[in-house]
C-alpha positions as CSV (number, residue, x, y, z in Angstrom):
1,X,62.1,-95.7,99.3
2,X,59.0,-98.0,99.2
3,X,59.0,-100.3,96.2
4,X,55.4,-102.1,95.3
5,X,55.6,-105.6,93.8
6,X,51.8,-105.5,93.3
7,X,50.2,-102.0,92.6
8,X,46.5,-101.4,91.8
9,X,45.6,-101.6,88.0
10,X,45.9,-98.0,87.4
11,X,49.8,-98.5,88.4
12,X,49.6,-101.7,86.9
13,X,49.2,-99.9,83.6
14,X,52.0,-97.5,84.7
15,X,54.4,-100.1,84.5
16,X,53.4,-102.0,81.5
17,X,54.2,-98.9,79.5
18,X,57.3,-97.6,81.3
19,X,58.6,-101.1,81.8
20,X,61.6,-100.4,79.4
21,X,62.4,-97.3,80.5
22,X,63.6,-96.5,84.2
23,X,61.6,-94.0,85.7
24,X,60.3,-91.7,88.0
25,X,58.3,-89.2,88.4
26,X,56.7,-83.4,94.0
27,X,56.8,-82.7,96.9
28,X,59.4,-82.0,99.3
29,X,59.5,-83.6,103.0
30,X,61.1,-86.7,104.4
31,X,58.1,-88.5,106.5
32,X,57.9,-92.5,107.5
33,X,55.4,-94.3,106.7
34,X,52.5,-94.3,109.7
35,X,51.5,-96.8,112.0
36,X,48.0,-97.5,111.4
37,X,45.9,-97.9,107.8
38,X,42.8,-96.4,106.9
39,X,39.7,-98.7,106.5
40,X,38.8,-98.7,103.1
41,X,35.0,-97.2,102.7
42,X,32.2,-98.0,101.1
43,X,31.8,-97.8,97.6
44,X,28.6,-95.2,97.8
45,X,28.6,-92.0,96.6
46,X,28.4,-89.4,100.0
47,X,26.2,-85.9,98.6
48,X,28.4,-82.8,100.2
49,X,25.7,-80.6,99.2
50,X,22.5,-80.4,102.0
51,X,20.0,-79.4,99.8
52,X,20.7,-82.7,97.1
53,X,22.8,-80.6,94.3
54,X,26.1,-82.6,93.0
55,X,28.5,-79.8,93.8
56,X,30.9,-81.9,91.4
57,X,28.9,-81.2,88.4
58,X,30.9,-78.5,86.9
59,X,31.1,-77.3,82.9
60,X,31.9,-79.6,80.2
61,X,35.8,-79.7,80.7
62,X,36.7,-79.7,76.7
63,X,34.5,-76.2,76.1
64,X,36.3,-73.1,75.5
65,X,34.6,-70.3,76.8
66,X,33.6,-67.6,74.9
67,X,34.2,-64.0,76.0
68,X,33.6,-60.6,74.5
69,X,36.9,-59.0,75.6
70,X,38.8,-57.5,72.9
71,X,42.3,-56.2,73.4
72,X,44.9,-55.7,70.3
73,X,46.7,-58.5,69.7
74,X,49.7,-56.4,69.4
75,X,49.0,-55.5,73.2
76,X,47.6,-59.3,74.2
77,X,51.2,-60.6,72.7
78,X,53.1,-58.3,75.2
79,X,51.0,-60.0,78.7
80,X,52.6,-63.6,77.6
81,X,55.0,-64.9,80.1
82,X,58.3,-66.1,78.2
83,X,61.8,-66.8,80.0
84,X,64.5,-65.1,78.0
85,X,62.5,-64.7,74.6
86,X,63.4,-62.8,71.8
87,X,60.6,-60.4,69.9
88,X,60.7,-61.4,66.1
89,X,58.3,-59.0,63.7
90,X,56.5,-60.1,61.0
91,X,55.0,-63.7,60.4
92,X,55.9,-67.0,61.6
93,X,57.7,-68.7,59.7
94,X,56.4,-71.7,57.3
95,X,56.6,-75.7,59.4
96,X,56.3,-78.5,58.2
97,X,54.6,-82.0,60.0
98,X,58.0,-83.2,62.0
99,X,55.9,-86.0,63.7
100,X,56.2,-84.0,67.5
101,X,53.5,-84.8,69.7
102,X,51.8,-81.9,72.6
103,X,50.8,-83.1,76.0
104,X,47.8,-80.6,75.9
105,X,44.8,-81.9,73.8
106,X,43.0,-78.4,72.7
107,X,42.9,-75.6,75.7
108,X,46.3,-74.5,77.9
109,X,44.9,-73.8,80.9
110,X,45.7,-70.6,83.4
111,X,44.9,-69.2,86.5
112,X,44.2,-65.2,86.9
113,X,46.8,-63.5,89.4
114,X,49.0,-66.5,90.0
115,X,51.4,-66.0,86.8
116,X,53.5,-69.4,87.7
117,X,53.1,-70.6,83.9
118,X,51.8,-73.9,82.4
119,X,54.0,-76.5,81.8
120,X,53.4,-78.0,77.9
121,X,55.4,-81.0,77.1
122,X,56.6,-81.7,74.3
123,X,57.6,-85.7,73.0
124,X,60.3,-86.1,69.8
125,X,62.4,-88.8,68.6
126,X,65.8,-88.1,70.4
127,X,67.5,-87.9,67.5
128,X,65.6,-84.4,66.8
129,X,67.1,-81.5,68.3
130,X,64.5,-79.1,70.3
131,X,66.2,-76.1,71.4
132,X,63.4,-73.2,71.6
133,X,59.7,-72.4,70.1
134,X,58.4,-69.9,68.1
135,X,54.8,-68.1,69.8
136,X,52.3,-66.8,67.9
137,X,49.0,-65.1,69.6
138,X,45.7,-64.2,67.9
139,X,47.0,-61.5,64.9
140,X,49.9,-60.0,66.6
141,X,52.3,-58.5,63.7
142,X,55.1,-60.1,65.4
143,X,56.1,-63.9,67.7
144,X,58.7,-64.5,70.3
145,X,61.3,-67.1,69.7
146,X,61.5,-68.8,73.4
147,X,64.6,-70.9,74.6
148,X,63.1,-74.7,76.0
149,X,63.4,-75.0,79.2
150,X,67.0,-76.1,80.5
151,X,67.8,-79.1,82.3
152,X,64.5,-80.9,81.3
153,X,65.3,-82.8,78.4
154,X,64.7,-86.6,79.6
155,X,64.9,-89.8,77.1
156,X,64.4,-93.1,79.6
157,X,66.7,-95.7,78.9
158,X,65.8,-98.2,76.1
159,X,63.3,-95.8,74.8
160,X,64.1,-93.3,71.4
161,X,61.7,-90.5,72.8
162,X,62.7,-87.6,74.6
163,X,60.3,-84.7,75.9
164,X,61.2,-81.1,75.8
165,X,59.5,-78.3,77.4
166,X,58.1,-74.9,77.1
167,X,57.0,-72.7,80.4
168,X,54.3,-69.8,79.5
169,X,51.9,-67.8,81.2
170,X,49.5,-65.0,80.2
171,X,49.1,-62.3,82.8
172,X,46.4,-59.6,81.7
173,X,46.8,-56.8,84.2
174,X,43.7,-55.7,86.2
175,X,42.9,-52.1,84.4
176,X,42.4,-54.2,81.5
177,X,38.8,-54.8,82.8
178,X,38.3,-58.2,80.8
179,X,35.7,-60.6,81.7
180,X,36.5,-64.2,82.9
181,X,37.1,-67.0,81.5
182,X,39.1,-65.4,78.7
183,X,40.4,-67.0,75.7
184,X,42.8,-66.9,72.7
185,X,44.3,-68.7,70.4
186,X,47.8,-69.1,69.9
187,X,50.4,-71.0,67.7
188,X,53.2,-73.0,69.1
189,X,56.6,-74.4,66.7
190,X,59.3,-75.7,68.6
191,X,62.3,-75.2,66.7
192,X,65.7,-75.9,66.1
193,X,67.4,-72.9,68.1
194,X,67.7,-71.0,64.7
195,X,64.2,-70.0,64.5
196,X,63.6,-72.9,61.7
197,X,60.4,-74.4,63.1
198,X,60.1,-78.4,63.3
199,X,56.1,-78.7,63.7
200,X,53.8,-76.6,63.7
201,X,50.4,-76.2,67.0
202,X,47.1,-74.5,67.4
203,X,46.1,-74.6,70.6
204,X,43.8,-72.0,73.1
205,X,44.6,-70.1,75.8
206,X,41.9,-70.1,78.3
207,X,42.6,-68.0,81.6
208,X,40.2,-68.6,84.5
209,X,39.7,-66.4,87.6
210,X,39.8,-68.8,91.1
211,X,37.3,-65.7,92.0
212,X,34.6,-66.6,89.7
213,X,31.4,-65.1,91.0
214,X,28.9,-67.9,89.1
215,X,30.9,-70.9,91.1
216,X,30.8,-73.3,88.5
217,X,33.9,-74.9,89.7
218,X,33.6,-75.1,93.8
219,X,35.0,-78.0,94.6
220,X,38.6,-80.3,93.7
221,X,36.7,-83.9,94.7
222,X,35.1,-86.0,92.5
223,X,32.6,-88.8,92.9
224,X,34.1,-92.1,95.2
225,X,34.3,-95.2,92.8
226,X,36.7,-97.1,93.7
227,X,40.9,-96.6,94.3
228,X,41.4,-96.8,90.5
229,X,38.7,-94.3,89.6
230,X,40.6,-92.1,87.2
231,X,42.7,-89.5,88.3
232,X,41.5,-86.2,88.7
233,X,44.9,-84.1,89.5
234,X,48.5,-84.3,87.6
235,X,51.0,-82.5,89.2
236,X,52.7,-79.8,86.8
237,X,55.6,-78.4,88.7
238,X,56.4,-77.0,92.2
239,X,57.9,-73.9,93.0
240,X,59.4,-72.2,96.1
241,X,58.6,-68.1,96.9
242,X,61.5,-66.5,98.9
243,X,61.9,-62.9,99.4
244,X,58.8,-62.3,96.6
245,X,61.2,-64.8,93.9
246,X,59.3,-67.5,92.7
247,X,61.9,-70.3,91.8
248,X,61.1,-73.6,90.6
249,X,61.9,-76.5,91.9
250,X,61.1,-79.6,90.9
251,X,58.8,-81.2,87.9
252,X,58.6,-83.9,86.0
253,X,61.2,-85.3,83.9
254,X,63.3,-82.6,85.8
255,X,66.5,-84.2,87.2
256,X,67.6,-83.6,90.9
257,X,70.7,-84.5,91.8
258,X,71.2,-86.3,95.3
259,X,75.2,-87.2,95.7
260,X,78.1,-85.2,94.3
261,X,81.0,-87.6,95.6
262,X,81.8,-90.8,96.2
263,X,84.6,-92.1,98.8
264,X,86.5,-95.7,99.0
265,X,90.0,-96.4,98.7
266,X,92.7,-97.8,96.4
267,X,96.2,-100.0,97.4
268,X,98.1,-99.2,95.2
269,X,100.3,-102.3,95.3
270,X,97.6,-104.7,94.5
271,X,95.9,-102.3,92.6
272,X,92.7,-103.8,94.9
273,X,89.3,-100.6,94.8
274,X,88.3,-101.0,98.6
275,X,85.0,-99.5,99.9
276,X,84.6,-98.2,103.3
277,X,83.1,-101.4,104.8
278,X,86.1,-103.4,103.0
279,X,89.1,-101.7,105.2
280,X,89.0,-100.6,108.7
281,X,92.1,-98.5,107.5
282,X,90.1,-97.4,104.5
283,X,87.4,-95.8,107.0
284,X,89.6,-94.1,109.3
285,X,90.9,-92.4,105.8
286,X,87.5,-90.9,105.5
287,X,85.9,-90.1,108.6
288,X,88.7,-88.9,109.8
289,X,90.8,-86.1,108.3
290,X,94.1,-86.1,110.6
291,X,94.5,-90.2,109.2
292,X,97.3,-91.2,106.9
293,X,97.9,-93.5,104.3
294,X,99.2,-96.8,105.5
295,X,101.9,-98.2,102.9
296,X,99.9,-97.4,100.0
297,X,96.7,-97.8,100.9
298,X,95.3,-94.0,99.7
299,X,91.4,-92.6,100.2
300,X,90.1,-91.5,97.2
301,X,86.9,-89.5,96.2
302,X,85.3,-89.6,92.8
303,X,82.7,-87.3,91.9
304,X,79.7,-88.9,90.5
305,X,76.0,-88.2,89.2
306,X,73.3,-89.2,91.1
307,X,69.8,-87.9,90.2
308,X,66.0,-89.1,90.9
309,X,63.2,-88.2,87.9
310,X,60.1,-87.8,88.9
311,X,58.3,-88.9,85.9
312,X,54.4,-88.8,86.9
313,X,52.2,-87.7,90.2
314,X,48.6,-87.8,90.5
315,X,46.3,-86.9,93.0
316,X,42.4,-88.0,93.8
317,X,40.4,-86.2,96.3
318,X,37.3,-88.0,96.9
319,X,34.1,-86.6,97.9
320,X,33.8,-89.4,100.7
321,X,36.8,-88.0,102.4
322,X,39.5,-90.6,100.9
323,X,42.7,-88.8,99.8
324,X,45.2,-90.8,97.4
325,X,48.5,-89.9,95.7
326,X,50.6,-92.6,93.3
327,X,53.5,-91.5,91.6
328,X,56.5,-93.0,89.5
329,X,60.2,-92.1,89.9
330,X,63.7,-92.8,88.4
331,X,66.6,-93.1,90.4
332,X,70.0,-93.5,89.5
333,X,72.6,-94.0,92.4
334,X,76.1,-94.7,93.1
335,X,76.8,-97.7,94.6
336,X,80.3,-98.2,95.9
337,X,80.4,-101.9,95.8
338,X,80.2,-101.1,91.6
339,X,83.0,-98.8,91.9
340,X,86.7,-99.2,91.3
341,X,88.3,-96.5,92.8
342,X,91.7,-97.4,91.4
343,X,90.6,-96.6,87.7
344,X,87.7,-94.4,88.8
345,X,85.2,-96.0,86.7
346,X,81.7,-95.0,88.7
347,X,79.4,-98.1,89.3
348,X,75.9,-96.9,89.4
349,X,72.4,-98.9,90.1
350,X,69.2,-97.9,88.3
351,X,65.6,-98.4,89.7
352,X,62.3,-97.6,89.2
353,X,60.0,-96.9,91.7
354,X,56.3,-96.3,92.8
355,X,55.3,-94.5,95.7
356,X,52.6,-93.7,97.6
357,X,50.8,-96.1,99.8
358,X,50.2,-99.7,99.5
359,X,47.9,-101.7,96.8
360,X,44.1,-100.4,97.0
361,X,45.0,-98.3,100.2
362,X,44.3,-95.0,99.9
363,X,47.2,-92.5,101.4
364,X,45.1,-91.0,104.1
365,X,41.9,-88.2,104.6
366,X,41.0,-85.2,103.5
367,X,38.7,-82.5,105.6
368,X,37.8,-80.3,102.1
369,X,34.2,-79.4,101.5
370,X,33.1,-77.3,98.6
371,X,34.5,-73.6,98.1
372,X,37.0,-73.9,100.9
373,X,40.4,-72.6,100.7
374,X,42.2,-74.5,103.4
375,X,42.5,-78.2,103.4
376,X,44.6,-80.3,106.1
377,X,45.6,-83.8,104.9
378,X,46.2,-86.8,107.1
379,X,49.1,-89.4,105.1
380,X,48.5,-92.2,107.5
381,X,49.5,-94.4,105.1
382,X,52.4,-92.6,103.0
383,X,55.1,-95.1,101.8
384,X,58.1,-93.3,100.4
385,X,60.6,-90.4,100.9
386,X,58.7,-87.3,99.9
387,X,55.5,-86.0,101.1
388,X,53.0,-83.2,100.6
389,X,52.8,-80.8,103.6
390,X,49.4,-81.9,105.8
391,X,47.8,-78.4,106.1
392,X,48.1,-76.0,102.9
393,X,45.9,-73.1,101.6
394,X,44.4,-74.0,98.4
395,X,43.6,-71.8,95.4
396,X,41.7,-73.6,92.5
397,X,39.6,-73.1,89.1
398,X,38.1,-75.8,86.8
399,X,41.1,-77.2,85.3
400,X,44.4,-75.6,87.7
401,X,44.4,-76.6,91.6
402,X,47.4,-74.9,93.3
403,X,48.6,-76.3,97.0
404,X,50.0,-73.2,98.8
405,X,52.4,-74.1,101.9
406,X,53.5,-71.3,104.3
407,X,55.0,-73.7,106.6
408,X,58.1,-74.9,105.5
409,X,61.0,-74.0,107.2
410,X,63.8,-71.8,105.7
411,X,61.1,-70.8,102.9
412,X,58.5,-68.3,102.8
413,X,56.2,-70.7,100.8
414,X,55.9,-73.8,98.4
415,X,53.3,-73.8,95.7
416,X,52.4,-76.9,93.8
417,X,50.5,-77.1,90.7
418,X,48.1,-79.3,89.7
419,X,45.9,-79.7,86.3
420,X,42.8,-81.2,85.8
421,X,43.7,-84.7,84.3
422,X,41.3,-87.6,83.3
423,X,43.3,-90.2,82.1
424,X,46.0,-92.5,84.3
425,X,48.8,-91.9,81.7
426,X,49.9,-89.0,79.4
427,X,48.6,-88.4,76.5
428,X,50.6,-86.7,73.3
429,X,48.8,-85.2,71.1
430,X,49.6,-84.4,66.7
């Protein structure tokens, strides 16, 4: 793992604000870091387009488009995605202002035919306990009460905040006939796992076709100004497809594990905790499983919990061919110097980390030009131990970009998801 002592102001921000908290912030595949950089290019804005148009220009991004679809609500409510959620009829019930904050401003945005859900964080003190949400769309006489999803509950250390998070998708089927973008509102209150709502969120639902026939969005570059140009990309999750099963499998805050045990040795005479490198003796008791104790010298495995968080990713494709990618993770590791393995108290290290490539270089090039659905990506310069693939199919709207990889060994494909993002850090919103 590549740790920067001087990052480019955009990181530079990063780790002011996560400073007290260990972090991290997907991709999947071990590369080294490449042998020669790229020359940085000039700061002047290259026109894709022959005939002088900005293809870049694209709708206001805060407008919700209006559409003259109407379906029941009743029938509307019944195309949301939900894991394991529970239909509740009637009205929601009454919430009050806990003080919980939502990671998406006005508009949740989806993409038609590629149900994979958006990922809404949400960011409570710790001492509040989030265990599902209550969904509420257009004038449905009835909601869903939704579990959170498991194993995503992160609080960094030193901080009081802890984000939970909800998964949904809306996925109208096709003899429904409506027109594209579509829209609805809905109502979001997490609650506390007995349907008692702790806050209370309007929000829209805004589905938009990758298809669209009037091509407002054509292109996922934007306009060369500079390495800390804002990002335009935040990656929302990644998922594996195996035998037509979408899994996910990785996303931020998410915690992966990366050791289960931990091996040294103990004499129990001296009562002396012994790593491998401490004790010839101590080695041959773990490499090799015919070897015996000698006198009471005894190998000893401890299970332990390593994990890595991910905390943030973003991702800038610029329209002069410069590709970049910064991210922030969390690691906690066993370290058996730290250990004693005669009392099995677990010594662990914690870091936090940036990766992707070095201060104001960007990560490599892009070949994408405007309405293409393939993109290959050369990571020169890539510092650190996960990657994106280098040549992906790519499926995007205004405000979604998916990465689709059918190259990965042992896996039919991995899809990542990206949202349209303007700002280098999240934002909560009341």
């Amino acid at each position: 793992m590549y740790t920067k002592t001087k990052t480019k102001k955009i990181w530079q921000t990063f780790m002011k604000c996560f400073m007290l908290m260990t972090i991290l912030g997907g991709a999947v595949v071990m590369i080294s870091a490449c042998e020669k950089d790229i020359e940085m290019p000039k700061e002047e804005r290259q026109q894709q387009d022959p005939d002088g148009e900005d293809p870049d220009q694209e709708e206001p991004k805060d407008s919700v488009p209006d559409t003259d679809n109407e379906i029941d609500s009743d029938v509307l409510a019944e195309y949301l995605v939900l894991k394991d959620a529970s239909k509740i009829t009637g009205n929601l019930p009454s919430a009050t202002d806990g003080g919980l904050k939502i990671d998406v401003a006005d508009t949740i945005y989806l993409i038609k035919g590629y149900p994979l859900g958006n990922r809404i964080r949400f960011k409570h003190d710790a001492s509040q306990t989030v265990q599902g949400f209550n969904i509420y769309v257009g004038s449905a006489s009835y909601y869903f009460d939704v579990p959170k999803e498991p194993n995503e509950d992160y609080t960094p250390p030193q901080e009081s905040d802890t984000t939970s998070v909800l998964v949904l998708d809306l996925d109208i089927p096709v003899d429904e006939g409506v027109d594209y973008p579509f829209s609805t509102e809905i109502i979001i209150q997490p609650n506390d796992g007995a349907g008692n709502p702790l806050d209370e969120f309007e929000r829209v639902i805004t589905v938009e076709d990758p298809e669209d026939p009037n091509g407002v969005c054509n292109s996922i570059m934007q306009p060369f100004e500079g390495i800390d140009t804002p990002p335009r990309w935040r990656w929302d999750q990644t998922f594996w497809e195996q035998n037509g099963v979408i899994i996910k499998a990785w996303a931020p805050n998410r915690k992966q594990r990366i050791n289960t045990y931990g091996w040294g040795c103990c004499n129990n005479a001296t009562q002396r905790s012994l790593t491998i490198n401490d004790s010839p003796v101590c080695s041959a008791l773990i490499t090799d499983s015919t070897a015996t104790a000698s006198g009471n010298l005894v190998e000893v495995q401890l299970d332990v919990d390593d994990w890595v968080v991910r905390l943030e990713e973003y991702m800038w494709f610029f329209d002069n061919g410069v590709f970049d990618l910064q991210g922030i993770e969390d690691k906690r590791q066993y370290f058996p110097s730290l250990t004693n393995f005669c009392t099995a108290e677990v010594g662990y290290d914690l870091s936090t980390q940036v990766y992707g490539a070095p201060t104001d270089t960007p990560v490599g090039t892009h070949d994408f030009s405007p309405g293409a659905s393939h993109i290959n990506l050369d990571l020169r310069n890539w510092q650190g131990p996960y990657r994106l693939p280098r040549s992906v199919n790519i499926v995007y709207t205004c405000h979604v970009l998916l990465l689709i990889d059918e190259d990965i060994e042992g896996y039919d494909t991995f899809i990542y998801r990206y949202e349209d993002y303007t700002t280098a850090l999240p934002e909560f919103h009341e």
